[in-house]
C-alpha positions in Angstrom: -38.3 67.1 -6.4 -35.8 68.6 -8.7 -36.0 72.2 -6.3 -35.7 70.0 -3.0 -32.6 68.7 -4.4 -31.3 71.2 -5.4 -31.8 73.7 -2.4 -31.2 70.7 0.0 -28.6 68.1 -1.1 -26.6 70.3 -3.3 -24.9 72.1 -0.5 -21.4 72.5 0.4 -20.5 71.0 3.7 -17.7 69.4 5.4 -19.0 65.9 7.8 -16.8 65.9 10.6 -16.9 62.9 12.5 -16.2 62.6 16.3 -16.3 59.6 18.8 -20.5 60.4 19.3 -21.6 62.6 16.8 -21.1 63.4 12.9 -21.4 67.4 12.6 -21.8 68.9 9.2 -20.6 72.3 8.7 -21.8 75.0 5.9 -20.8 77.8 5.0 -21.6 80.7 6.6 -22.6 82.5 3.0 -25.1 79.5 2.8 -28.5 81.0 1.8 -30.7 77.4 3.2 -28.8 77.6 6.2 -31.6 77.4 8.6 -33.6 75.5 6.0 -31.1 72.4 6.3 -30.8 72.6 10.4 -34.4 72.3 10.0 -34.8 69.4 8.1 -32.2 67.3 9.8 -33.7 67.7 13.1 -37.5 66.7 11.3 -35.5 63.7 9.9 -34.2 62.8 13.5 -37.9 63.1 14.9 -39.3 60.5 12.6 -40.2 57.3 14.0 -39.5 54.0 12.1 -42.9 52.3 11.1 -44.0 49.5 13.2 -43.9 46.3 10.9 
């Protein structure tokens, strides 16, 4: 847990909101670049659990 954390959430990026759509923006030196893009778009894929 303590590598996913630190690869994953302890990245510099700026949240720039807009009427439809929050962007966040890295750095281009960022080494987990890809990484991150990746993750976000397996987080938006999930499906909530039926209850």
């Amino acid at each position: 847990v303590d590598t996913i954390r630190l690869k994953m959430l302890k990245v510099a990026a700026k949240a720039v909101h807009s009427a439809r759509y929050t962007i966040f923006k890295l750095c281009s030196s960022c080494p987990y670049k890809k990484e991150y893009y990746q993750t976000l778009a397996n987080i938006r894929g999930l499906k909530p659990a039926a209850v």
